[in-house]
C-alpha positions as CSV (number, residue, x, y, z in Angstrom):
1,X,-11.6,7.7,-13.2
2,X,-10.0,10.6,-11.5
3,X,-11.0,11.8,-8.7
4,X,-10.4,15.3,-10.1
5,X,-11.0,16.8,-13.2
6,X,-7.5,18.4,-14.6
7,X,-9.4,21.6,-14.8
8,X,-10.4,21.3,-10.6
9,X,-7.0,20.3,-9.8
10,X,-5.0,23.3,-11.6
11,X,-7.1,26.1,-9.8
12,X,-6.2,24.2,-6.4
13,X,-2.7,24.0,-7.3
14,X,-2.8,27.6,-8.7
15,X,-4.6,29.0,-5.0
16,X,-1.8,26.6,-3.5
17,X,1.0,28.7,-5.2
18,X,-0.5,31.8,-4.6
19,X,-0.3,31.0,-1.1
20,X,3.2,29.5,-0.8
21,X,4.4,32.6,-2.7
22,X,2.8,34.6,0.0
23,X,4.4,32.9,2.4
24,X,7.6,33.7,1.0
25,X,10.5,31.4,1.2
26,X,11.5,31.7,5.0
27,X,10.8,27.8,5.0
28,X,12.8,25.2,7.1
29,X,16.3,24.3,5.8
30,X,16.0,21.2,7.5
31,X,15.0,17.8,4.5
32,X,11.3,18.5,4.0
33,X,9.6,14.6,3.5
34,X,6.0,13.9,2.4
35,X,5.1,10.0,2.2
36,X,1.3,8.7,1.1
37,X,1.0,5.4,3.2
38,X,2.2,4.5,6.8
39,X,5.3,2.2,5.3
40,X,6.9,4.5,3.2
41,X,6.6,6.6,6.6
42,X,8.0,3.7,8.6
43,X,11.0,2.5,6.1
44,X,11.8,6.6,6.1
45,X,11.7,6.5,9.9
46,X,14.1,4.1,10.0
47,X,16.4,5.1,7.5
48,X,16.8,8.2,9.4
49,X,17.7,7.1,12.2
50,X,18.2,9.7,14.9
51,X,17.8,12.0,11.9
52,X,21.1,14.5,12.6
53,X,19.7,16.3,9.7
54,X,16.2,17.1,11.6
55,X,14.5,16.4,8.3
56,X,10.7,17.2,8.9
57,X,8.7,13.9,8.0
58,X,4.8,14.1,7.5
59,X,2.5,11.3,6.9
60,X,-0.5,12.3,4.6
61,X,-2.7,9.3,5.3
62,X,-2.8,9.4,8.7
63,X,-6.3,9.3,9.6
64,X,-7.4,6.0,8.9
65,X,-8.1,6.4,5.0
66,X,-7.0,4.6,2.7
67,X,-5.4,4.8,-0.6
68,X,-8.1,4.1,-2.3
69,X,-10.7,6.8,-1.7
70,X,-8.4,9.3,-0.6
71,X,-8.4,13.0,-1.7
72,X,-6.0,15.3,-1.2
73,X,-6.7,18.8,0.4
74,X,-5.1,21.9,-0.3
75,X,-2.9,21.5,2.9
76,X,-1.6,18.4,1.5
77,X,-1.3,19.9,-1.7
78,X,0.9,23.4,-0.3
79,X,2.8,21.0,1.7
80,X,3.5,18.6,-1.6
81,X,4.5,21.6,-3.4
82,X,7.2,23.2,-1.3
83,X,8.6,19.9,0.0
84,X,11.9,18.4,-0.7
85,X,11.1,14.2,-1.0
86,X,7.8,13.6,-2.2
87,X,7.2,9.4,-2.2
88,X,4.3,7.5,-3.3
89,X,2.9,4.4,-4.7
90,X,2.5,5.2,-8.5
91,X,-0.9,2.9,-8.8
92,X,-4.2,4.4,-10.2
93,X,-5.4,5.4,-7.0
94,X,-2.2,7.7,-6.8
95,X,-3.3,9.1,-10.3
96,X,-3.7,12.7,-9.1
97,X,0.1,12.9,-7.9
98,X,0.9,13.3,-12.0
99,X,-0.6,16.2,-11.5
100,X,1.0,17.4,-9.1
101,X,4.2,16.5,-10.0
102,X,4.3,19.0,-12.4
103,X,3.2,22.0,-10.8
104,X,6.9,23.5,-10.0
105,X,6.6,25.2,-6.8
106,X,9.8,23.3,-5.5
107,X,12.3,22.6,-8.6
108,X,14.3,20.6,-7.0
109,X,11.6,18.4,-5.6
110,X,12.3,15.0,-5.9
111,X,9.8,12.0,-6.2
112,X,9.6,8.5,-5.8
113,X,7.2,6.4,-7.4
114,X,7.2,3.3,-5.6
115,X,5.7,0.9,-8.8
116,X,8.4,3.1,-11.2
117,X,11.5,2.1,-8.1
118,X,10.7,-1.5,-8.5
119,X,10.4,-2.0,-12.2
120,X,9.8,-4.9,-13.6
121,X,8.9,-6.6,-10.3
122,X,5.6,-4.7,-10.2
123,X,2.7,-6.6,-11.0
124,X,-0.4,-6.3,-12.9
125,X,-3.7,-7.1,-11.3
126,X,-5.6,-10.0,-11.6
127,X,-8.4,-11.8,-11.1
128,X,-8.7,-15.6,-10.0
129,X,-10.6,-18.1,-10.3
130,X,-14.2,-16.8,-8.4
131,X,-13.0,-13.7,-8.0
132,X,-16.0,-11.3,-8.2
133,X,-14.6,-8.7,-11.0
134,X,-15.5,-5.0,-10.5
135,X,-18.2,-3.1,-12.5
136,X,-16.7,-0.2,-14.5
137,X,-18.5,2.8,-15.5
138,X,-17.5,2.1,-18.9
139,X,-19.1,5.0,-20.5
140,X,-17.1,7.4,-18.2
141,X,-13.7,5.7,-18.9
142,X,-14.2,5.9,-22.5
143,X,-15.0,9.3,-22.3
144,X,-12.0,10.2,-20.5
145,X,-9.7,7.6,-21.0
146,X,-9.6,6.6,-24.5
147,X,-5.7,6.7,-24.9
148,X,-5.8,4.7,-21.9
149,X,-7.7,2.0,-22.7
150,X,-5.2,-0.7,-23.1
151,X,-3.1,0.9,-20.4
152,X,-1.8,-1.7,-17.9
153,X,-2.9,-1.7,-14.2
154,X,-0.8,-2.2,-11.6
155,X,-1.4,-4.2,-8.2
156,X,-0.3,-1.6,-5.9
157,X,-0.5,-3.0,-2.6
158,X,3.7,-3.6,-3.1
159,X,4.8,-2.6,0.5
160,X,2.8,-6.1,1.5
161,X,5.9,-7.9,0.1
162,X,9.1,-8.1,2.7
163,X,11.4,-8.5,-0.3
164,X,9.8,-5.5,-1.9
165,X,10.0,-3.4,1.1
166,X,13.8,-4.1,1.2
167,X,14.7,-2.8,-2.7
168,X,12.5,0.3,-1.9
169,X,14.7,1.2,1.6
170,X,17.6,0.4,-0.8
171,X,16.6,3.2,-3.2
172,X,15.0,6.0,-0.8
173,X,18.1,5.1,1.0
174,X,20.1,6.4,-2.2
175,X,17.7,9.5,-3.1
176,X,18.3,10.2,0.4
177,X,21.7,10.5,-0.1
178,X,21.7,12.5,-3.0
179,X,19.3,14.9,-1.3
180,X,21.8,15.1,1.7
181,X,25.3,13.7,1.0
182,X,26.4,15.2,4.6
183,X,24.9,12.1,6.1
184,X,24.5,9.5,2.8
185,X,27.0,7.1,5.3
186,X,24.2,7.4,7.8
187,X,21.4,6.6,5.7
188,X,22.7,4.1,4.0
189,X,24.1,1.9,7.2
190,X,20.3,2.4,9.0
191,X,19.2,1.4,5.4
192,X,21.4,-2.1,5.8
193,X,20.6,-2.7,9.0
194,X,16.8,-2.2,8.3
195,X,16.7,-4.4,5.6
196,X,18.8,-7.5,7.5
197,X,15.9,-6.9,9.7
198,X,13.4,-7.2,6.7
199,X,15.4,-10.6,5.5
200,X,15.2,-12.0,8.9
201,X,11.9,-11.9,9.0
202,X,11.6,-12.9,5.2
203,X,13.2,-16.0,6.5
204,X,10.5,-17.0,9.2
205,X,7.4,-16.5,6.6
206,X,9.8,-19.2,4.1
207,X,10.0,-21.4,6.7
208,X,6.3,-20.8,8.3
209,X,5.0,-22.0,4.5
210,X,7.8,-25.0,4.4
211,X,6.6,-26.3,7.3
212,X,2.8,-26.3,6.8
213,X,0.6,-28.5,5.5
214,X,-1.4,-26.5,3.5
215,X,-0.5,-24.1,0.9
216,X,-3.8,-22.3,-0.4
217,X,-5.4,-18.9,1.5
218,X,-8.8,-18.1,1.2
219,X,-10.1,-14.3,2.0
220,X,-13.8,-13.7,2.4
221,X,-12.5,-10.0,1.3
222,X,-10.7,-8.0,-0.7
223,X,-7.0,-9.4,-1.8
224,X,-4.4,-7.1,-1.6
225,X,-1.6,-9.8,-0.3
226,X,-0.7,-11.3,-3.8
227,X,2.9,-9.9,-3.5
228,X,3.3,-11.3,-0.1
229,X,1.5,-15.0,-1.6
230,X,3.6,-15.2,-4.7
231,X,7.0,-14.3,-2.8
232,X,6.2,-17.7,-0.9
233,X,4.7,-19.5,-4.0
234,X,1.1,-19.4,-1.8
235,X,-1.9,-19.8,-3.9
236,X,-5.1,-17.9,-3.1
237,X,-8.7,-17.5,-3.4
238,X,-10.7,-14.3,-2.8
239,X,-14.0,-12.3,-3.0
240,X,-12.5,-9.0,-4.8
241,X,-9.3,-7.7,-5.7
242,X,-7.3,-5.9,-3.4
243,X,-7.8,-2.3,-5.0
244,X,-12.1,-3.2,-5.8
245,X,-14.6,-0.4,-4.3
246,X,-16.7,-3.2,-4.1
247,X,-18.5,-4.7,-0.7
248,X,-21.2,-7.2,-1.4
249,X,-20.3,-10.3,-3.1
250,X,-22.6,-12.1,-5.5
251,X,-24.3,-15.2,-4.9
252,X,-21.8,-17.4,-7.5
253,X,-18.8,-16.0,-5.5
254,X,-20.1,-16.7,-2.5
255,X,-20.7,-20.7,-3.4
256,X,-17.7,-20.7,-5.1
257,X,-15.4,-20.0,-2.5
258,X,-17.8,-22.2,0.4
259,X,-17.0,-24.8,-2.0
260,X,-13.5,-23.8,-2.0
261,X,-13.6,-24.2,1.4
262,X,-15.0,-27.4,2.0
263,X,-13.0,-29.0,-1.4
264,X,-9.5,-28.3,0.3
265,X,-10.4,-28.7,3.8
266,X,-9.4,-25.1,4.9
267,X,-9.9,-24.0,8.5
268,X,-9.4,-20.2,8.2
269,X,-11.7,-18.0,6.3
270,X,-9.3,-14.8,6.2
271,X,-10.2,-11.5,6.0
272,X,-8.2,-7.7,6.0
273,X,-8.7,-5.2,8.8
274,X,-12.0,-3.3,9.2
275,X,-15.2,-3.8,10.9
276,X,-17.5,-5.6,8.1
277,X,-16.5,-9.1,8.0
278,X,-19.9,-10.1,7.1
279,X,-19.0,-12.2,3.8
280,X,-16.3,-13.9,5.9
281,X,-19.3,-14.7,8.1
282,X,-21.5,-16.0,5.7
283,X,-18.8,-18.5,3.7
284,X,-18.4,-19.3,7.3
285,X,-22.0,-20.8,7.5
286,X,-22.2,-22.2,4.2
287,X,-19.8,-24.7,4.5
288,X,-20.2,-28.1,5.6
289,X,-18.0,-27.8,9.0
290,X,-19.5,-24.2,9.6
291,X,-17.0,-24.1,12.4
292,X,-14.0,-22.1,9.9
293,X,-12.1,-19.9,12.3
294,X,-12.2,-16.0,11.2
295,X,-8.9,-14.3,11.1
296,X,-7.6,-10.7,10.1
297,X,-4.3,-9.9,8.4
298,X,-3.5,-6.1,8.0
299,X,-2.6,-4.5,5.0
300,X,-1.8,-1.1,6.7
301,X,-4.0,0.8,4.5
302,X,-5.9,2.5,7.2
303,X,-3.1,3.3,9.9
304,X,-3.2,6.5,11.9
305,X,-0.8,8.8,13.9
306,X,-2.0,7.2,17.3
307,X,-1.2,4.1,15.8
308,X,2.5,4.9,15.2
309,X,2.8,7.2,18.9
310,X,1.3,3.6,20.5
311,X,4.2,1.9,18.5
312,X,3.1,0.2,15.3
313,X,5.3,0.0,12.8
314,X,5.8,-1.8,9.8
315,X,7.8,-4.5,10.9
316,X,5.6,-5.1,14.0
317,X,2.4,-5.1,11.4
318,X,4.4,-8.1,9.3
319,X,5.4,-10.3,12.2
320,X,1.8,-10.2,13.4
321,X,0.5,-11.0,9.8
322,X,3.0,-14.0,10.0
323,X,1.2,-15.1,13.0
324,X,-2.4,-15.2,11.1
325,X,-0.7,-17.0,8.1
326,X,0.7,-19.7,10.3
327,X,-2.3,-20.1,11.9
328,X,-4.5,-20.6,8.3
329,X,-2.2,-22.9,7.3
330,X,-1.7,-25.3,9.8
Protein backbone atom coordinates (compact mmCIF):
# COMPACT_ATOMS: atom_id res chain seq x y z
CA UNK A 1 0.00 0.00 0.00
CA UNK A 2 1.08 3.58 -0.28
CA UNK A 3 2.53 5.20 2.09
CA UNK A 4 0.52 8.27 0.96
CA UNK A 5 -2.82 8.75 -0.03
CA UNK A 6 -2.87 10.58 -3.74
CA UNK A 7 -5.00 13.13 -2.00
CA UNK A 8 -2.00 13.79 1.00
CA UNK A 9 0.66 13.75 -1.50
CA UNK A 10 -0.87 16.52 -3.99
CA UNK A 11 -1.34 19.19 -1.17
CA UNK A 12 2.49 18.48 -0.22
CA UNK A 13 3.42 18.77 -3.72
CA UNK A 14 1.00 21.83 -4.19
CA UNK A 15 2.71 23.77 -0.72
CA UNK A 16 6.12 22.51 -2.39
CA UNK A 17 5.27 24.58 -5.57
CA UNK A 18 4.05 27.32 -3.82
CA UNK A 19 7.21 27.60 -2.23
CA UNK A 20 9.66 27.02 -5.09
CA UNK A 21 7.68 29.65 -6.99
CA UNK A 22 8.40 31.96 -4.13
CA UNK A 23 11.66 31.33 -4.33
CA UNK A 24 11.79 32.41 -7.70
CA UNK A 25 14.05 30.88 -10.23
CA UNK A 26 17.53 32.33 -9.09
CA UNK A 27 18.53 28.56 -8.69
CA UNK A 28 22.09 27.14 -9.44
CA UNK A 29 22.98 26.67 -13.14
CA UNK A 30 25.26 24.18 -12.15
CA UNK A 31 23.53 19.92 -13.06
CA UNK A 32 21.12 19.63 -10.09
CA UNK A 33 21.27 15.51 -9.05
CA UNK A 34 18.84 13.76 -6.60
CA UNK A 35 19.61 9.93 -6.13
CA UNK A 36 17.39 7.61 -3.51
CA UNK A 37 20.05 4.97 -2.31
CA UNK A 38 23.81 5.36 -1.57
CA UNK A 39 24.88 3.38 -5.11
CA UNK A 40 23.10 5.40 -7.43
CA UNK A 41 25.07 8.16 -5.34
CA UNK A 42 28.31 6.30 -5.60
CA UNK A 43 28.08 5.18 -9.51
CA UNK A 44 27.13 9.19 -9.95
CA UNK A 45 30.16 10.07 -7.91
CA UNK A 46 32.22 8.40 -10.01
CA UNK A 47 30.96 9.12 -13.27
CA UNK A 48 31.67 12.64 -12.45
CA UNK A 49 34.72 12.58 -11.80
CA UNK A 50 36.28 15.87 -10.77
CA UNK A 51 32.85 17.07 -11.87
CA UNK A 52 34.12 20.37 -14.20
CA UNK A 53 30.51 20.94 -14.42
CA UNK A 54 30.07 21.46 -10.40
CA UNK A 55 26.88 19.56 -10.73
CA UNK A 56 25.29 19.64 -7.04
CA UNK A 57 24.76 15.89 -6.04
CA UNK A 58 22.37 15.11 -2.99
CA UNK A 59 21.79 11.77 -1.44
CA UNK A 60 18.17 11.50 0.04
CA UNK A 61 18.65 8.40 2.14
CA UNK A 62 21.31 9.37 3.96
CA UNK A 63 20.48 8.76 7.43
CA UNK A 64 20.54 5.23 7.84
CA UNK A 65 16.87 4.40 6.43
CA UNK A 66 16.14 2.33 4.24
CA UNK A 67 14.13 2.05 1.11
CA UNK A 68 11.71 0.29 2.50
CA UNK A 69 10.06 2.41 5.19
CA UNK A 70 11.18 5.60 3.95
CA UNK A 71 9.01 8.71 3.50
CA UNK A 72 9.82 11.58 1.86
CA UNK A 73 9.60 15.15 3.45
CA UNK A 74 8.73 18.21 1.84
CA UNK A 75 12.52 19.19 1.63
CA UNK A 76 13.04 16.14 -0.32
CA UNK A 77 10.09 16.74 -2.22
CA UNK A 78 11.04 20.89 -3.25
CA UNK A 79 14.38 19.57 -3.94
CA UNK A 80 12.91 16.61 -6.32
CA UNK A 81 10.85 19.16 -7.95
CA UNK A 82 13.34 21.82 -9.11
CA UNK A 83 16.17 19.38 -9.82
CA UNK A 84 17.60 18.45 -13.03
CA UNK A 85 18.39 14.23 -12.70
CA UNK A 86 16.11 12.66 -10.56
CA UNK A 87 17.31 8.61 -10.23
CA UNK A 88 15.63 5.87 -8.37
CA UNK A 89 14.91 2.30 -8.06
CA UNK A 90 11.33 2.01 -9.69
CA UNK A 91 10.30 -1.04 -7.02
CA UNK A 92 7.05 -0.69 -4.84
CA UNK A 93 8.69 0.83 -2.14
CA UNK A 94 9.61 3.76 -4.71
CA UNK A 95 5.77 3.89 -5.51
CA UNK A 96 5.37 7.52 -4.36
CA UNK A 97 8.06 8.88 -6.97
CA UNK A 98 4.96 8.28 -9.77
CA UNK A 99 3.64 10.82 -8.05
CA UNK A 100 5.99 12.98 -8.11
CA UNK A 101 7.08 12.53 -11.37
CA UNK A 102 4.31 14.27 -12.64
CA UNK A 103 4.06 17.28 -10.70
CA UNK A 104 5.95 19.72 -13.32
CA UNK A 105 7.83 22.10 -11.36
CA UNK A 106 11.11 21.32 -13.47
CA UNK A 107 10.01 20.42 -17.25
CA UNK A 108 12.91 19.34 -18.23
CA UNK A 109 13.53 17.14 -15.31
CA UNK A 110 14.74 13.92 -16.21
CA UNK A 111 14.33 10.57 -14.42
CA UNK A 112 15.73 7.33 -14.19
CA UNK A 113 14.02 4.39 -13.03
CA UNK A 114 16.60 2.00 -12.29
CA UNK A 115 14.07 -1.47 -12.83
CA UNK A 116 12.66 0.51 -16.17
CA UNK A 117 16.93 1.08 -17.28
CA UNK A 118 17.51 -2.61 -16.99
CA UNK A 119 14.50 -4.08 -18.65
CA UNK A 120 14.12 -7.31 -19.05
CA UNK A 121 16.93 -8.27 -16.59
CA UNK A 122 14.80 -7.17 -13.69
CA UNK A 123 13.38 -9.77 -11.74
CA UNK A 124 10.31 -10.63 -10.07
CA UNK A 125 10.27 -11.64 -6.43
CA UNK A 126 10.09 -14.86 -5.14
CA UNK A 127 9.83 -17.09 -2.56
CA UNK A 128 11.88 -20.37 -1.90
CA UNK A 129 11.52 -23.19 -0.60
CA UNK A 130 10.97 -22.27 3.55
CA UNK A 131 10.77 -18.99 2.90
CA UNK A 132 8.39 -17.44 5.48
CA UNK A 133 5.90 -15.41 2.97
CA UNK A 134 4.60 -12.01 4.17
CA UNK A 135 1.06 -11.36 5.53
CA UNK A 136 -0.86 -8.84 3.34
CA UNK A 137 -3.49 -6.65 4.47
CA UNK A 138 -5.59 -8.01 1.87
CA UNK A 139 -8.62 -6.11 2.55
CA UNK A 140 -6.63 -2.76 2.12
CA UNK A 141 -4.95 -3.84 -1.20
CA UNK A 142 -8.21 -4.67 -2.63
CA UNK A 143 -9.59 -1.67 -1.67
CA UNK A 144 -6.93 0.31 -3.30
CA UNK A 145 -5.40 -1.69 -5.66
CA UNK A 146 -7.91 -3.57 -7.59
CA UNK A 147 -6.44 -2.75 -11.14
CA UNK A 148 -3.29 -3.86 -9.57
CA UNK A 149 -3.91 -7.03 -8.52
CA UNK A 150 -2.19 -9.12 -10.98
CA UNK A 151 0.45 -6.44 -11.25
CA UNK A 152 4.00 -7.99 -11.25
CA UNK A 153 6.44 -7.17 -8.35
CA UNK A 154 9.70 -6.51 -8.84
CA UNK A 155 12.92 -7.63 -6.64
CA UNK A 156 14.38 -4.31 -6.29
CA UNK A 157 17.50 -4.84 -4.45
CA UNK A 158 19.23 -4.58 -8.36
CA UNK A 159 22.37 -2.48 -7.36
CA UNK A 160 23.46 -5.92 -5.33
CA UNK A 161 24.35 -7.29 -8.74
CA UNK A 162 28.05 -6.10 -10.14
CA UNK A 163 26.83 -6.81 -13.65
CA UNK A 164 23.81 -4.76 -12.97
CA UNK A 165 25.62 -1.94 -11.50
CA UNK A 166 27.72 -1.78 -14.70
CA UNK A 167 24.58 -1.36 -17.47
CA UNK A 168 23.14 1.24 -15.03
CA UNK A 169 26.68 3.55 -15.06
CA UNK A 170 26.39 2.79 -18.81
CA UNK A 171 22.99 4.56 -19.03
CA UNK A 172 23.23 7.43 -16.35
CA UNK A 173 26.47 7.78 -18.12
CA UNK A 174 24.34 8.55 -21.36
CA UNK A 175 21.48 10.71 -19.63
CA UNK A 176 24.28 12.44 -18.31
CA UNK A 177 25.49 13.29 -21.48
CA UNK A 178 22.43 14.39 -22.92
CA UNK A 179 21.88 16.65 -19.84
CA UNK A 180 25.44 18.13 -20.42
CA UNK A 181 26.96 17.40 -23.79
CA UNK A 182 29.94 20.01 -22.83
CA UNK A 183 31.43 17.17 -20.90
CA UNK A 184 29.50 13.74 -22.43
CA UNK A 185 33.55 12.73 -23.34
CA UNK A 186 34.10 13.02 -19.71
CA UNK A 187 31.39 11.11 -18.36
CA UNK A 188 31.45 8.58 -20.48
CA UNK A 189 35.48 7.70 -20.16
CA UNK A 190 34.94 7.81 -15.99
CA UNK A 191 31.86 5.71 -16.90
CA UNK A 192 34.36 3.01 -18.82
CA UNK A 193 36.76 3.09 -16.45
CA UNK A 194 34.22 2.59 -13.51
CA UNK A 195 32.74 -0.29 -14.94
CA UNK A 196 36.33 -2.23 -15.91
CA UNK A 197 36.63 -1.68 -12.29
CA UNK A 198 33.04 -3.33 -11.69
CA UNK A 199 34.22 -6.37 -14.22
CA UNK A 200 37.35 -6.80 -12.36
CA UNK A 201 35.76 -7.37 -9.47
CA UNK A 202 32.90 -9.46 -11.20
CA UNK A 203 35.82 -11.62 -12.08
CA UNK A 204 37.02 -12.44 -8.44
CA UNK A 205 33.27 -13.34 -7.06
CA UNK A 206 33.29 -16.02 -10.58
CA UNK A 207 36.27 -17.38 -9.45
CA UNK A 208 35.56 -17.14 -5.46
CA UNK A 209 32.30 -19.53 -6.41
CA UNK A 210 34.56 -21.86 -8.94
CA UNK A 211 36.80 -22.51 -6.46
CA UNK A 212 34.55 -23.48 -3.53
CA UNK A 213 33.24 -26.35 -2.37
CA UNK A 214 29.95 -25.42 -1.68
CA UNK A 215 27.52 -23.71 -3.64
CA UNK A 216 24.21 -23.03 -1.39
CA UNK A 217 23.91 -19.74 1.08
CA UNK A 218 21.76 -19.73 3.91
CA UNK A 219 20.47 -16.29 5.62
CA UNK A 220 18.84 -16.42 8.96
CA UNK A 221 17.32 -12.92 7.51
CA UNK A 222 15.91 -11.21 4.96
CA UNK A 223 17.25 -12.02 1.22
CA UNK A 224 17.83 -9.21 -0.78
CA UNK A 225 21.18 -10.85 -2.62
CA UNK A 226 19.22 -12.97 -5.31
CA UNK A 227 20.69 -10.78 -8.11
CA UNK A 228 24.10 -11.14 -6.77
CA UNK A 229 23.27 -15.36 -6.26
CA UNK A 230 21.86 -15.93 -9.57
CA UNK A 231 24.72 -13.84 -11.51
CA UNK A 232 27.05 -16.70 -10.02
CA UNK A 233 24.43 -19.61 -10.36
CA UNK A 234 24.41 -19.67 -6.19
CA UNK A 235 21.52 -21.24 -4.74
CA UNK A 236 19.98 -19.95 -1.46
CA UNK A 237 17.91 -20.43 1.46
CA UNK A 238 16.27 -17.64 3.61
CA UNK A 239 13.90 -16.57 6.45
CA UNK A 240 12.04 -13.64 4.32
CA UNK A 241 12.42 -11.95 1.24
CA UNK A 242 14.65 -9.20 0.79
CA UNK A 243 11.79 -6.40 0.57
CA UNK A 244 9.48 -8.37 3.73
CA UNK A 245 8.51 -5.88 6.82
CA UNK A 246 8.70 -8.87 8.57
CA UNK A 247 11.04 -9.75 11.83
CA UNK A 248 10.03 -12.88 13.59
CA UNK A 249 10.11 -16.04 11.85
CA UNK A 250 7.79 -18.90 12.47
CA UNK A 251 8.46 -22.02 14.06
CA UNK A 252 8.24 -24.24 10.49
CA UNK A 253 10.92 -21.75 9.02
CA UNK A 254 12.87 -21.91 11.69
CA UNK A 255 13.19 -26.00 11.53
CA UNK A 256 13.31 -25.77 8.07
CA UNK A 257 16.26 -23.98 7.55
CA UNK A 258 18.21 -25.78 10.97
CA UNK A 259 17.51 -28.65 8.91
CA UNK A 260 18.86 -27.03 5.98
CA UNK A 261 21.74 -26.46 7.82
CA UNK A 262 22.62 -29.61 9.08
CA UNK A 263 21.31 -31.57 5.58
CA UNK A 264 24.13 -29.80 3.53
CA UNK A 265 26.75 -29.36 6.08
CA UNK A 266 26.79 -25.45 5.97
CA UNK A 267 29.19 -23.58 8.36
CA UNK A 268 27.84 -19.97 7.91
CA UNK A 269 24.47 -18.90 8.95
CA UNK A 270 24.40 -15.43 7.04
CA UNK A 271 22.72 -12.61 7.84
CA UNK A 272 22.46 -8.57 6.35
CA UNK A 273 23.58 -5.58 8.35
CA UNK A 274 21.73 -4.41 11.49
CA UNK A 275 21.71 -5.12 15.05
CA UNK A 276 18.97 -8.02 15.49
CA UNK A 277 20.58 -11.14 14.46
CA UNK A 278 18.60 -13.06 16.77
CA UNK A 279 17.01 -15.71 14.27
CA UNK A 280 20.59 -16.18 12.89
CA UNK A 281 21.18 -16.95 16.55
CA UNK A 282 18.64 -19.30 17.15
CA UNK A 283 19.17 -21.58 13.65
CA UNK A 284 22.61 -21.31 15.15
CA UNK A 285 21.56 -23.41 18.29
CA UNK A 286 19.19 -25.70 16.68
CA UNK A 287 21.51 -27.46 14.67
CA UNK A 288 23.29 -30.39 15.37
CA UNK A 289 27.03 -28.75 15.37
CA UNK A 290 25.55 -25.57 17.07
CA UNK A 291 28.99 -24.17 16.37
CA UNK A 292 27.69 -22.28 12.68
CA UNK A 293 29.76 -19.21 12.37
CA UNK A 294 27.60 -15.88 12.05
CA UNK A 295 28.48 -13.59 9.26
CA UNK A 296 27.00 -10.24 7.82
CA UNK A 297 26.96 -9.22 4.11
CA UNK A 298 25.75 -5.55 3.41
CA UNK A 299 23.18 -4.63 1.18
CA UNK A 300 23.77 -0.87 1.51
CA UNK A 301 20.29 -0.07 2.43
CA UNK A 302 21.02 1.81 5.49
CA UNK A 303 24.24 3.92 4.56
CA UNK A 304 24.76 7.40 5.78
CA UNK A 305 26.73 10.60 4.86
CA UNK A 306 29.52 9.76 7.64
CA UNK A 307 29.66 6.66 6.06
CA UNK A 308 30.70 7.99 2.55
CA UNK A 309 33.07 11.18 4.33
CA UNK A 310 34.86 7.93 6.27
CA UNK A 311 35.22 6.43 2.74
CA UNK A 312 32.65 3.73 1.93
CA UNK A 313 31.77 3.38 -1.29
CA UNK A 314 30.12 1.01 -3.40
CA UNK A 315 32.90 -0.81 -4.63
CA UNK A 316 34.55 -1.09 -1.15
CA UNK A 317 30.97 -2.44 0.28
CA UNK A 318 31.27 -5.39 -2.73
CA UNK A 319 34.80 -6.47 -2.19
CA UNK A 320 34.03 -6.84 1.56
CA UNK A 321 30.78 -8.77 0.74
CA UNK A 322 33.10 -10.98 -1.42
CA UNK A 323 35.02 -11.62 1.62
CA UNK A 324 31.85 -13.01 3.64
CA UNK A 325 30.87 -15.13 0.61
CA UNK A 326 34.17 -16.84 0.40
CA UNK A 327 34.24 -17.39 3.81
CA UNK A 328 30.38 -19.25 3.78
CA UNK A 329 31.48 -21.27 1.20
CA UNK A 330 34.54 -22.74 1.93
Amino acid sequence: MKKFTSFVFMMIALMCIVVVSEAGTDASDHLQIITTIFPEYDWVMNILGENHAGAEVTLLLDNGVDLHSYQPTMEDMMKIFSCDLFIYVGGESDEWTEDALRVPANKNRVGINLLDMLGSAAKEEEVVEGMQAEAHDHHDHDEDHDEDHDEIEYDEHVWLSLRNASVLCGGIAEVLSTLDPENAPVYQKNAADYQQKLAALDEEYKKVVEDSSLHTVLFGDRFPFRYLTDDYGLDYYAAFSGCSAESEASFETIIFLTKKVDELSLHTVLTIEGADHRIARTIVNNTAAKNQQILTMDSMQGETIQNIADGVTYLSVMQKNLDVLEAALK
